[in-house]
C-alpha positions in Angstrom: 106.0 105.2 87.9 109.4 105.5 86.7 110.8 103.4 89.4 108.6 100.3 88.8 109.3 101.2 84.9 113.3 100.6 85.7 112.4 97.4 87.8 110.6 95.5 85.3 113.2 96.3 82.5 116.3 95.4 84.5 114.3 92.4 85.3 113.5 91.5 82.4 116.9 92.1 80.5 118.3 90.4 83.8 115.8 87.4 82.9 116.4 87.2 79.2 120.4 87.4 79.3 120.3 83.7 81.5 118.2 82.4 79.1 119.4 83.5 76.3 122.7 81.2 76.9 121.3 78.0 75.7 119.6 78.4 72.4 119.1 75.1 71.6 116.7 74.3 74.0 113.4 75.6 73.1 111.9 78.7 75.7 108.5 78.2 77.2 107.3 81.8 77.7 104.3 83.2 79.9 102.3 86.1 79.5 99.4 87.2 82.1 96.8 89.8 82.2 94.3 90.4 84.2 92.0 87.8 83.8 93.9 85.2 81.3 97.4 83.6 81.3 99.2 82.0 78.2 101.9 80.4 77.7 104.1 78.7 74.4 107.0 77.4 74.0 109.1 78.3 71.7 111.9 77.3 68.9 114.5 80.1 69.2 116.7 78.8 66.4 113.9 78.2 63.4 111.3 81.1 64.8 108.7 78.6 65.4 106.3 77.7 68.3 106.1 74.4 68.9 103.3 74.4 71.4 100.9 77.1 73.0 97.8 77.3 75.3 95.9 79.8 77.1 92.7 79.8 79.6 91.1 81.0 76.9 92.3 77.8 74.6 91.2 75.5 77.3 87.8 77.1 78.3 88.4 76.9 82.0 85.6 78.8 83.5 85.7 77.4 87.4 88.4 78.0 89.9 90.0 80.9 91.1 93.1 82.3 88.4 95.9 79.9 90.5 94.1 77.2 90.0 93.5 78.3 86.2 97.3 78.8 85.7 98.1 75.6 87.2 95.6 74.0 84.9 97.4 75.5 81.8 100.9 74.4 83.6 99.9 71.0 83.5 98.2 71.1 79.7 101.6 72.9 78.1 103.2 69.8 80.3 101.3 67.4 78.4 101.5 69.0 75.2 105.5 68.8 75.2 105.5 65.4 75.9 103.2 64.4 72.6 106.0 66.5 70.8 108.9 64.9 72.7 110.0 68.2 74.6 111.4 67.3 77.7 113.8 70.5 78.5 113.3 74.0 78.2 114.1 77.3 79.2 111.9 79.4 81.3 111.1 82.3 80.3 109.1 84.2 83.0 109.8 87.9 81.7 109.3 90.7 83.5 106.8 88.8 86.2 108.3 88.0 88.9 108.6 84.4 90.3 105.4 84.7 92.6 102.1 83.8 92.2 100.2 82.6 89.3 103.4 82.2 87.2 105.1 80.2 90.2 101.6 78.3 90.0 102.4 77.5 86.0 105.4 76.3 86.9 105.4 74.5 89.3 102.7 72.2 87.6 104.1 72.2 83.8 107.2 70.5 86.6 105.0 68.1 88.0 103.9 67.2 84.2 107.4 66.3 83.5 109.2 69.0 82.0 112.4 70.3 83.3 114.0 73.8 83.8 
């Protein structure tokens, strides 16, 4: 238990210290459970979130959880663009780059935003 403790934490401070370079481009963060995935992105510099949506937000019922994170990939996507965001930093945390977060991303990239 320790060991996977260690991993996630080094990850995650591994994650964090990259991204943490450029604070002037707003952060769009993820966070999964078991059944849900949301995701925001964020204004480091004023403390703000400028965007945020979740399965739960958009009701999606159908389809299996890649196809839900995808979904809310290409709805934070969207979002950005009606606030202007074009750039941000992805913040993935301590999940690995696999899966539905890899799913998320890959579609908020074919909306149009870049990181």
């Amino acid at each position: 238990m320790s060991i996977i403790h260690n991993t996630k934490q080094r990850r995650l401070i591994r994650v964090r210290s990259k991204i943490s370079q450029n604070l002037g481009i707003p952060r769009l963060t993820v966070f999964r459970s078991n059944c849900h995935i949301w995701v925001q992105i964020i204004d480091d510099k004023h403390g703000k979130t400028l965007v945020s949506t979740s399965t739960k937000t958009l009701k999606l019922t159908k389809g299996t959880k890649m196809e839900k994170a995808a979904q809310v990939g290409s709805a934070i996507a969207k979002l950005a663009k009606t606030k202007k965001l074009q750039k941000v930093r992805f913040d993935r945390g301590s999940y690995r780059y696999h899966g539905r977060v890899k799913a998320l991303a890959d579609a908020a990239r074919d909306g149009g935003l870049k990181f």
